[in-house]
Gaussian input, Z-matrix of N, CA and C with variables (Angstrom, degrees):
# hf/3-21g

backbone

0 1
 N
 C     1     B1
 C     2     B2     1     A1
 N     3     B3     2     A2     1     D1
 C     4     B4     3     A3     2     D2
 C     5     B5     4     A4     3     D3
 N     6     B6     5     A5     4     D4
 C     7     B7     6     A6     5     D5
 C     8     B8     7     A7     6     D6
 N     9     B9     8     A8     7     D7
 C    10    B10     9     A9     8     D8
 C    11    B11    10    A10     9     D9
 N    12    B12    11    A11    10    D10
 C    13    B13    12    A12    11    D11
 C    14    B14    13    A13    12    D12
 N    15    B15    14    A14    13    D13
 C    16    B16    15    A15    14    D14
 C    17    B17    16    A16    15    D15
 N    18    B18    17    A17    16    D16
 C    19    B19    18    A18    17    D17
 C    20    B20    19    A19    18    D18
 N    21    B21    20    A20    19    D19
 C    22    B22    21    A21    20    D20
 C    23    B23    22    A22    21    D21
 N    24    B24    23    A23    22    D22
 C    25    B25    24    A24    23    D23
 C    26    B26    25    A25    24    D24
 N    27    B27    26    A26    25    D25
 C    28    B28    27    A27    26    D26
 C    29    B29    28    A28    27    D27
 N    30    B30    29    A29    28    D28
 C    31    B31    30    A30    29    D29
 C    32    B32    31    A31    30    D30
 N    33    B33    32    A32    31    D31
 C    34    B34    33    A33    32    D32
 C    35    B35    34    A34    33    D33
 N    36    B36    35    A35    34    D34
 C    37    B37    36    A36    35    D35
 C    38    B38    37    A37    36    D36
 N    39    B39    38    A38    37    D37
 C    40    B40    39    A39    38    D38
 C    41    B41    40    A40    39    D39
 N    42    B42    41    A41    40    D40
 C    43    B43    42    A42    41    D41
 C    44    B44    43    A43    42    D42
 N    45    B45    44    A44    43    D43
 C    46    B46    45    A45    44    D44
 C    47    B47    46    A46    45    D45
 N    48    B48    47    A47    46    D46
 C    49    B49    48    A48    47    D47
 C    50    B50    49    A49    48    D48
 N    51    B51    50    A50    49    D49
 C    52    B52    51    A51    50    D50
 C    53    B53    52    A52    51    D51
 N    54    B54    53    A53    52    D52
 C    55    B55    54    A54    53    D53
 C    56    B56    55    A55    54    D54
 N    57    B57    56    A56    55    D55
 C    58    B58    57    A57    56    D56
 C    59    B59    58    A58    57    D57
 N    60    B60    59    A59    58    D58
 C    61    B61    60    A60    59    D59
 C    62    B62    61    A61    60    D60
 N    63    B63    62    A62    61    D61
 C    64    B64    63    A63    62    D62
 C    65    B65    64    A64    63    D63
 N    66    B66    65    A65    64    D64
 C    67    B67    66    A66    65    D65
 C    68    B68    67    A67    66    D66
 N    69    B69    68    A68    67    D67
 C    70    B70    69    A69    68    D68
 C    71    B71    70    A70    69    D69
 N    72    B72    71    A71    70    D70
 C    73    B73    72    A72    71    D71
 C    74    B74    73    A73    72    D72
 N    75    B75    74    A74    73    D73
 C    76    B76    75    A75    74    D74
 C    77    B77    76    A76    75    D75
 N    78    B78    77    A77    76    D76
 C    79    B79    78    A78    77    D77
 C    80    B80    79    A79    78    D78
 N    81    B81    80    A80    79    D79
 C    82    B82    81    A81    80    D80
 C    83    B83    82    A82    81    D81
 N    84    B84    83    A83    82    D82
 C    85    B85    84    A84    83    D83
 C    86    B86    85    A85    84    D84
 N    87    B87    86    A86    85    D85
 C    88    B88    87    A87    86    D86
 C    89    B89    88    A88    87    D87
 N    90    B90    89    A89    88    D88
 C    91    B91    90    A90    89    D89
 C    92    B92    91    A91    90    D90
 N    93    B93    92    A92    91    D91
 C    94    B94    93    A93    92    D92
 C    95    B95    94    A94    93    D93
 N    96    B96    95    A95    94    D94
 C    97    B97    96    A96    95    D95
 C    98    B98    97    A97    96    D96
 N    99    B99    98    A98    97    D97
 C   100   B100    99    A99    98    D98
 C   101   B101   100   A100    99    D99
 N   102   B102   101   A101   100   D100
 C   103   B103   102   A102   101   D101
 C   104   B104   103   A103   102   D102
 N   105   B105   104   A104   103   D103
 C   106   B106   105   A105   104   D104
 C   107   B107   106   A106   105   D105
 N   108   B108   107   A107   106   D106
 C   109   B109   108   A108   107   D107
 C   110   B110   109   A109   108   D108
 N   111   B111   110   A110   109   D109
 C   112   B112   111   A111   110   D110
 C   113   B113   112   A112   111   D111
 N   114   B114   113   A113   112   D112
 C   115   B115   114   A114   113   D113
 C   116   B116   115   A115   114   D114
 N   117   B117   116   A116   115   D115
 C   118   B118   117   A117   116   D116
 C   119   B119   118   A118   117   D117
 N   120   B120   119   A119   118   D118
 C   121   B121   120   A120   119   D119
 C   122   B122   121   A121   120   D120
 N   123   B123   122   A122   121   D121
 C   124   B124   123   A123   122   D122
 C   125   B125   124   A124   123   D123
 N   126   B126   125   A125   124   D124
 C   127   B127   126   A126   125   D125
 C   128   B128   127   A127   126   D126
 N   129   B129   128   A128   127   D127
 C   130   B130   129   A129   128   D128
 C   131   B131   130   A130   129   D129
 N   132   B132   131   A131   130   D130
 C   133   B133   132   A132   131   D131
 C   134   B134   133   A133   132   D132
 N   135   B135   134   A134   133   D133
 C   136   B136   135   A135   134   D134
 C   137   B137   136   A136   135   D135
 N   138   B138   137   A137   136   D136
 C   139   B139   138   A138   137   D137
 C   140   B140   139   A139   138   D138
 N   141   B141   140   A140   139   D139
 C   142   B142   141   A141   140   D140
 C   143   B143   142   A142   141   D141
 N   144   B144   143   A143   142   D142
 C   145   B145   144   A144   143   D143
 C   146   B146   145   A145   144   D144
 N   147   B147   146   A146   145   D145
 C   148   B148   147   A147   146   D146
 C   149   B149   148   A148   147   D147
 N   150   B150   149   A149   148   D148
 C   151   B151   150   A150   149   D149
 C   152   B152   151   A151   150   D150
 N   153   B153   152   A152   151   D151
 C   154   B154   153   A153   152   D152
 C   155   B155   154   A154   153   D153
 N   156   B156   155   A155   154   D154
 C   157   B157   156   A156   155   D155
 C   158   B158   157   A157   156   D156
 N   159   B159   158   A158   157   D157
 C   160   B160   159   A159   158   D158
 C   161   B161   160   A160   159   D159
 N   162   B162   161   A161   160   D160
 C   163   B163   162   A162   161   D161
 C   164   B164   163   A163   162   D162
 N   165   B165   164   A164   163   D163
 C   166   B166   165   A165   164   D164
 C   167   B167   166   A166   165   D165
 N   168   B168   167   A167   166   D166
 C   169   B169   168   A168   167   D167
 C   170   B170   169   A169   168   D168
 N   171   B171   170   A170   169   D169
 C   172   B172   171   A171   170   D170
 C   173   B173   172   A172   171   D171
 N   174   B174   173   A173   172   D172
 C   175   B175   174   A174   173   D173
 C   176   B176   175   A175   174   D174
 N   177   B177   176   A176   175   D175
 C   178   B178   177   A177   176   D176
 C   179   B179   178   A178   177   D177
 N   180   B180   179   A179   178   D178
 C   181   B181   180   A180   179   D179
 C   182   B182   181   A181   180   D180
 N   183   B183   182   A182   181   D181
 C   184   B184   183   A183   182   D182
 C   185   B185   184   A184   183   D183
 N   186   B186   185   A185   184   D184
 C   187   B187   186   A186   185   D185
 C   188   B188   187   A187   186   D186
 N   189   B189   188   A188   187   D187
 C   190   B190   189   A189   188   D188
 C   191   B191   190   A190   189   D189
 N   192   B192   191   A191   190   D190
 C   193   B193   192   A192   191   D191
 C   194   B194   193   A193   192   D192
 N   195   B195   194   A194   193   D193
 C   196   B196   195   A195   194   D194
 C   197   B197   196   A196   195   D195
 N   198   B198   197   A197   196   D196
 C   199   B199   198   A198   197   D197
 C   200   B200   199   A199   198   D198
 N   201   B201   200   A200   199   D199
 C   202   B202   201   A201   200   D200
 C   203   B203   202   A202   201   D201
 N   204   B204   203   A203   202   D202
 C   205   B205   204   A204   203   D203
 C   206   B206   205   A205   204   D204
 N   207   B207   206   A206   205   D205
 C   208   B208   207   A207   206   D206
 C   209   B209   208   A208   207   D207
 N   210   B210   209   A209   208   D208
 C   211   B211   210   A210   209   D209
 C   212   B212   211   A211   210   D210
 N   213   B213   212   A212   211   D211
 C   214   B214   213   A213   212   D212
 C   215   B215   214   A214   213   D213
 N   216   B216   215   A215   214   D214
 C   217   B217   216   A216   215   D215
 C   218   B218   217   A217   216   D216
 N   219   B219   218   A218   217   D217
 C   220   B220   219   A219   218   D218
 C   221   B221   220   A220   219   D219
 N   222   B222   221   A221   220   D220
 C   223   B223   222   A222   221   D221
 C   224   B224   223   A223   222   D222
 N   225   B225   224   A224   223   D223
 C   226   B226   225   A225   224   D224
 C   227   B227   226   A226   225   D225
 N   228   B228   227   A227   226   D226
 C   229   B229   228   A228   227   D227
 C   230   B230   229   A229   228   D228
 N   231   B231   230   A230   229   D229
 C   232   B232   231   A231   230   D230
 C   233   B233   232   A232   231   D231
 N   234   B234   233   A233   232   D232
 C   235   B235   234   A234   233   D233
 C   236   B236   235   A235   234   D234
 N   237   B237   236   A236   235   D235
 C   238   B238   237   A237   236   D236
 C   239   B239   238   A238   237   D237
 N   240   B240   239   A239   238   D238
 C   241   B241   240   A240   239   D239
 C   242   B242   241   A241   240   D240
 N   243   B243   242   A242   241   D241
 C   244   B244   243   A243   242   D242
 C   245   B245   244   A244   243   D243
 N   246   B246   245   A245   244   D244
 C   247   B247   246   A246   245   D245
 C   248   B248   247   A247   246   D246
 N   249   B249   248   A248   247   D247
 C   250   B250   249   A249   248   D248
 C   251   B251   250   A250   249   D249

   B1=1.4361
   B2=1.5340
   B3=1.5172
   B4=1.2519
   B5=2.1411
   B6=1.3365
   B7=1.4762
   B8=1.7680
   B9=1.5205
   B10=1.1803
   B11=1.7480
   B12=1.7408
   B13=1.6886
   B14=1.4640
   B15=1.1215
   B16=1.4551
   B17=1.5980
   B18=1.4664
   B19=1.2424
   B20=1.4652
   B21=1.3621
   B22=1.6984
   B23=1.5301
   B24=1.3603
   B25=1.5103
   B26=1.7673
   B27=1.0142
   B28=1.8226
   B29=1.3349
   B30=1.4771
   B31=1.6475
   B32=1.3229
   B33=0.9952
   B34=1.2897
   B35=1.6020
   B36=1.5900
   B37=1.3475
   B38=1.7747
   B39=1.3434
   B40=1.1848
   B41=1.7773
   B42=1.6436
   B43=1.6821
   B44=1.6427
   B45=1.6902
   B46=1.3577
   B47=2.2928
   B48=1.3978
   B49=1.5052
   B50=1.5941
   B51=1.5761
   B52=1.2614
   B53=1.9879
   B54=1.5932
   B55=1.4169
   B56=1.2932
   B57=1.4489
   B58=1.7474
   B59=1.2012
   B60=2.0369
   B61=1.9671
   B62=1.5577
   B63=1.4725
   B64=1.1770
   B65=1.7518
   B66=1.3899
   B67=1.8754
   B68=2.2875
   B69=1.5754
   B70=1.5316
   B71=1.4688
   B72=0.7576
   B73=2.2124
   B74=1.8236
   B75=1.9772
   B76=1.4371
   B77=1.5683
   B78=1.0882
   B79=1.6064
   B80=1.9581
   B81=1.8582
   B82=0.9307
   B83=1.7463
   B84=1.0042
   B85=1.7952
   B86=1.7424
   B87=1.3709
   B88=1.6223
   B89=1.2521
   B90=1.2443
   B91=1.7786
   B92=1.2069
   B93=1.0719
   B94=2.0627
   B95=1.8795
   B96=1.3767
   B97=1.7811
   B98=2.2746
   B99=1.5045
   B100=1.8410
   B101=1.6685
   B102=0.9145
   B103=2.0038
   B104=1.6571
   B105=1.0443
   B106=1.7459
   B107=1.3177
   B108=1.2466
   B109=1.4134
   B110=1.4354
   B111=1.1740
   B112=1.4825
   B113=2.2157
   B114=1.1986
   B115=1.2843
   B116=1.5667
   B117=1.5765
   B118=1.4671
   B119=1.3349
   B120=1.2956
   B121=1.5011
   B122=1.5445
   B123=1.3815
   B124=1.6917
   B125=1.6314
   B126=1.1263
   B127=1.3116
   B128=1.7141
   B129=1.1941
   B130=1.5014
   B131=1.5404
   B132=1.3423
   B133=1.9376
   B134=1.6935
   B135=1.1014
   B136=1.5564
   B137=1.3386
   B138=1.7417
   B139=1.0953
   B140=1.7963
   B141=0.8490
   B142=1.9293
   B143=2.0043
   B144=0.7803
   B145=1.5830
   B146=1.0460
   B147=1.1396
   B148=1.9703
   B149=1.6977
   B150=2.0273
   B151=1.8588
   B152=1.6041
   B153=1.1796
   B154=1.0016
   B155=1.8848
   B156=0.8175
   B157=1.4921
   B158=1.2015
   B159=1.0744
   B160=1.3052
   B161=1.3213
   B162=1.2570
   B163=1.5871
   B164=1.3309
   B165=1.5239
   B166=1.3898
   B167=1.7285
   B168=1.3238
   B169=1.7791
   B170=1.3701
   B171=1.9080
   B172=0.8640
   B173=1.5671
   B174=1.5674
   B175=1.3974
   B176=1.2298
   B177=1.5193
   B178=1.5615
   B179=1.6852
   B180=1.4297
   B181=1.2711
   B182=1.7318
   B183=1.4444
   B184=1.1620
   B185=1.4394
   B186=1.6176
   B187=1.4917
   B188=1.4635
   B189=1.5395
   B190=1.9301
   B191=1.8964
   B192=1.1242
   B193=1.5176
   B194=1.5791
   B195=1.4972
   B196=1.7426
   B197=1.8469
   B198=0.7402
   B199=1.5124
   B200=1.6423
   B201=1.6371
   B202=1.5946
   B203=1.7937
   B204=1.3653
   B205=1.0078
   B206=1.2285
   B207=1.6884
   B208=1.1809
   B209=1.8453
   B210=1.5020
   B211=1.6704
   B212=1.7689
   B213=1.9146
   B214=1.4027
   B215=1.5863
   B216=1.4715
   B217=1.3874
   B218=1.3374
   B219=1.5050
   B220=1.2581
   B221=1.6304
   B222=0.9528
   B223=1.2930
   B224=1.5602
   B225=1.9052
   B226=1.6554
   B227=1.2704
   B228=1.2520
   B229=2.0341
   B230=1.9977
   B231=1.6052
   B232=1.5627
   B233=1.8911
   B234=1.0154
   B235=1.8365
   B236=1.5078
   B237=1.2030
   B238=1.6695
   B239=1.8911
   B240=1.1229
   B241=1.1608
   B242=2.0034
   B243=1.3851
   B244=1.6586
   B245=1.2304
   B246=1.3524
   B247=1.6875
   B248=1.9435
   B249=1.1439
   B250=1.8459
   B251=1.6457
   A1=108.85
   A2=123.32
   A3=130.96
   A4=82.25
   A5=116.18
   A6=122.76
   A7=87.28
   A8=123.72
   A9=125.17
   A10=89.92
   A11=85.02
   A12=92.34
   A13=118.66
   A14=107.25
   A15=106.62
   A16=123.42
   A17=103.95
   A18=112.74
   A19=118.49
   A20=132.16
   A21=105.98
   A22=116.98
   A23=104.48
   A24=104.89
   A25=97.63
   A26=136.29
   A27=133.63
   A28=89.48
   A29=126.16
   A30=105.90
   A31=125.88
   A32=123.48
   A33=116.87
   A34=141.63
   A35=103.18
   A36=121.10
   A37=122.04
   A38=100.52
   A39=99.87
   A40=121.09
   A41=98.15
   A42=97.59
   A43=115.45
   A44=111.93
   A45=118.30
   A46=118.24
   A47=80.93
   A48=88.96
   A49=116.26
   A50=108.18
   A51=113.20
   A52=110.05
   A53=101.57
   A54=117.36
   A55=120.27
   A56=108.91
   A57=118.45
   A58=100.51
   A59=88.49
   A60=97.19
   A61=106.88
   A62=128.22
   A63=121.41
   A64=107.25
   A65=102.83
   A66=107.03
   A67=77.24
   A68=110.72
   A69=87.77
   A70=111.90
   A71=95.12
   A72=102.19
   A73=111.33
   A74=92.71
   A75=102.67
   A76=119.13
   A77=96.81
   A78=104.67
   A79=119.26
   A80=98.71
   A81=115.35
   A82=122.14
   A83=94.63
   A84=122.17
   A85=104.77
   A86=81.52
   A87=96.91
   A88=118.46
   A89=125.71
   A90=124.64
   A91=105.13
   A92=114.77
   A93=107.62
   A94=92.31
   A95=96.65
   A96=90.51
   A97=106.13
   A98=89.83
   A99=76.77
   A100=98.28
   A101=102.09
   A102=93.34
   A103=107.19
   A104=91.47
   A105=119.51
   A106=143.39
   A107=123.00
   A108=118.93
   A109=103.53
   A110=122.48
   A111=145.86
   A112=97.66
   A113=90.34
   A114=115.72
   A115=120.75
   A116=102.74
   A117=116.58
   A118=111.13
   A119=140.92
   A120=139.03
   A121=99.84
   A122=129.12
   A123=134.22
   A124=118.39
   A125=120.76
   A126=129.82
   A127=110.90
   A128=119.14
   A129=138.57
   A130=107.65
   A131=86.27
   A132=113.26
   A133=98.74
   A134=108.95
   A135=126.40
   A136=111.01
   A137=118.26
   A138=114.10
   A139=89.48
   A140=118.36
   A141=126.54
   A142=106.78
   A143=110.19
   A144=93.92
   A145=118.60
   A146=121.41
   A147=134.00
   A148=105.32
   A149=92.63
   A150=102.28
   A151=91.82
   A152=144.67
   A153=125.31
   A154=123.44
   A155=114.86
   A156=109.82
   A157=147.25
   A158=119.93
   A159=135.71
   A160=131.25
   A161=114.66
   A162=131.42
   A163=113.00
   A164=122.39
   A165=104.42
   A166=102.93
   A167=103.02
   A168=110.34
   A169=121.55
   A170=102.98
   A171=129.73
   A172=115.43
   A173=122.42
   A174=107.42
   A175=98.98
   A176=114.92
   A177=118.80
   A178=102.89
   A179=108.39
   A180=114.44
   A181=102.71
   A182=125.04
   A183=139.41
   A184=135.79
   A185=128.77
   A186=104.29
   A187=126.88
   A188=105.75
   A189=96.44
   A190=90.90
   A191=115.75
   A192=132.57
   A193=98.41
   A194=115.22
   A195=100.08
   A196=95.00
   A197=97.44
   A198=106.05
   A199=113.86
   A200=112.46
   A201=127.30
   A202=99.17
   A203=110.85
   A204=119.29
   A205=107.73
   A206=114.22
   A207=122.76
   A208=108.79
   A209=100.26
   A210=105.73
   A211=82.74
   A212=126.77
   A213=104.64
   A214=86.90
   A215=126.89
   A216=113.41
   A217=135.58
   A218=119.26
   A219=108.33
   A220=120.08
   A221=140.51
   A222=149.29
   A223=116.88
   A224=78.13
   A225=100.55
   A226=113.08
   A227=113.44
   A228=126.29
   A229=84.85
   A230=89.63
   A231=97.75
   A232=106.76
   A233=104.62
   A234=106.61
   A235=116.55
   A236=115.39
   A237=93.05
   A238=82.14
   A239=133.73
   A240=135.05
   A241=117.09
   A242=91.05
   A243=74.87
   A244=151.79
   A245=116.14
   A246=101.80
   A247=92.57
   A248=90.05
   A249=117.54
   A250=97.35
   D1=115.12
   D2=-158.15
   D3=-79.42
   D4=171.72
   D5=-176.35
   D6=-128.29
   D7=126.07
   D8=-179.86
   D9=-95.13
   D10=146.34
   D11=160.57
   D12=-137.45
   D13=140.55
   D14=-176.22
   D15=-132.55
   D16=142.26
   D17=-158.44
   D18=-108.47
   D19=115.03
   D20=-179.35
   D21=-60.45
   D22=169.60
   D23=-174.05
   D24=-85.25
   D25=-32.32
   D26=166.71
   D27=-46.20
   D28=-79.02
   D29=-179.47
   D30=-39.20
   D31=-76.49
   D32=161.27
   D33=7.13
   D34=-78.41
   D35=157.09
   D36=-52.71
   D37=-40.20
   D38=-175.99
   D39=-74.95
   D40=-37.23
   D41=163.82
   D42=-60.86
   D43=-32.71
   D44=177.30
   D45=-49.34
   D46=-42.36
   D47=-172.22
   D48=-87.29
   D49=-10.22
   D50=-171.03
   D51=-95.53
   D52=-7.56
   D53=158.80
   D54=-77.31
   D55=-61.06
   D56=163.41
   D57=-3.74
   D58=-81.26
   D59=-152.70
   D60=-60.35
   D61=-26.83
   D62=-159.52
   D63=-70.60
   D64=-23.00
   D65=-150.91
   D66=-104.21
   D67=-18.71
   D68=166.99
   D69=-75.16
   D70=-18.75
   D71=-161.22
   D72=-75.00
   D73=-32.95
   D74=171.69
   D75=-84.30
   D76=-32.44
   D77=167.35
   D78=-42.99
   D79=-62.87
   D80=-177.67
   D81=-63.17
   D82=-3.19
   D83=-151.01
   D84=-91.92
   D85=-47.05
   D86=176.39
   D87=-88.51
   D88=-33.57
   D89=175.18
   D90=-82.43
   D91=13.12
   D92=164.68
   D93=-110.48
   D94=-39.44
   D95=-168.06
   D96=-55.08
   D97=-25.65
   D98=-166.22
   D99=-114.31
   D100=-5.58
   D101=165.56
   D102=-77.25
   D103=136.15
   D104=164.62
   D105=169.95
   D106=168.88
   D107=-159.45
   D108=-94.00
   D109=131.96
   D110=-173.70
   D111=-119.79
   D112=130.14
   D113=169.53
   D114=-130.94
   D115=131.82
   D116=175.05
   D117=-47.08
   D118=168.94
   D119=-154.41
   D120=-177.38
   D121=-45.15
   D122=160.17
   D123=-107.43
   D124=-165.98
   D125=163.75
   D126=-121.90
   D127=96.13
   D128=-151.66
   D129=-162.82
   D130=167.68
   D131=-179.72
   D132=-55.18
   D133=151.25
   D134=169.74
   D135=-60.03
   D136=-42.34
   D137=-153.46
   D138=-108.58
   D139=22.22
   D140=162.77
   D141=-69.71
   D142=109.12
   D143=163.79
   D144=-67.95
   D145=-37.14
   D146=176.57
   D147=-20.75
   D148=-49.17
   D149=-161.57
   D150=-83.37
   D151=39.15
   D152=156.00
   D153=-137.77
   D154=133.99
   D155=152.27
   D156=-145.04
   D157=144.03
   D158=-173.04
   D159=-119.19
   D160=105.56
   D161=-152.84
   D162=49.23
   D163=13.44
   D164=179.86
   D165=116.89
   D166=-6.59
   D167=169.89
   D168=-144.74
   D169=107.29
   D170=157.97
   D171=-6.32
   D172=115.37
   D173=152.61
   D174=-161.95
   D175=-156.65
   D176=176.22
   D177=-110.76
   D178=155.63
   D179=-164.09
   D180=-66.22
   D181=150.72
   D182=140.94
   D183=-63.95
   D184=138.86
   D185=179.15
   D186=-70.77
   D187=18.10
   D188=-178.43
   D189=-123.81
   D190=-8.68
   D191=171.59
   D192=-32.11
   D193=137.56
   D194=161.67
   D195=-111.91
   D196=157.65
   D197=-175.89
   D198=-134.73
   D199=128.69
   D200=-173.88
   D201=-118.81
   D202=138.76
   D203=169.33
   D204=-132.24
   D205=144.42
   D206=-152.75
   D207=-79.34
   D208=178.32
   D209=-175.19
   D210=-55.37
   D211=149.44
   D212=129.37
   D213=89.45
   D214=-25.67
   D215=163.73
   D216=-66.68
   D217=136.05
   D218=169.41
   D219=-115.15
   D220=151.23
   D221=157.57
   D222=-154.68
   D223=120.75
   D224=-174.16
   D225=-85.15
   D226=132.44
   D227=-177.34
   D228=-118.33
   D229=117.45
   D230=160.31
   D231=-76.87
   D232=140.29
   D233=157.73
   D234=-92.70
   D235=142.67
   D236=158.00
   D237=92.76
   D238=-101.49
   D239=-150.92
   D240=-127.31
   D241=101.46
   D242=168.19
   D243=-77.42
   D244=137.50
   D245=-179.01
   D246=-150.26
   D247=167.30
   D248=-158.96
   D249=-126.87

């Protein structure tokens, strides 16, 4: 004997909209968590973490990263072939 279940459509909608906001909130949640500003710190390779920081931790840039390099800074990006 199968057990029918039934749902009103106010329920329904309302679990519908209460996903929405949740998967907007995570969305939004995360593009603040990995954007940030990275600043040069040596004169070094791009792909050095050393030459970078961000809030105080070293890493390599991200693609939503904004990145400032100082007056007089350099950082070298090979094309074509990397090397460190």
């Amino acid at each position: 004997m199968k057990k029918k279940i039934e749902f009103s459509t106010a329920r329904l909608y309302t679990l519908f909209y209460k996903q929405i906001l949740i998967n907007l909130m995570l969305i939004c949640m995360g593009n603040m968590a990995y954007a940030s500003l990275g600043v040069s710190v040596a004169n070094s390779n791009w792909t050095n973490a050393s030459t970078w920081s961000f809030s105080g931790v070293n890493r390599l840039p991200n693609c939503s990263d904004s990145i400032r390099i100082g007056s007089g800074g350099v950082c070298r990006l090979y094309v074509g072939r990397w090397s460190d």
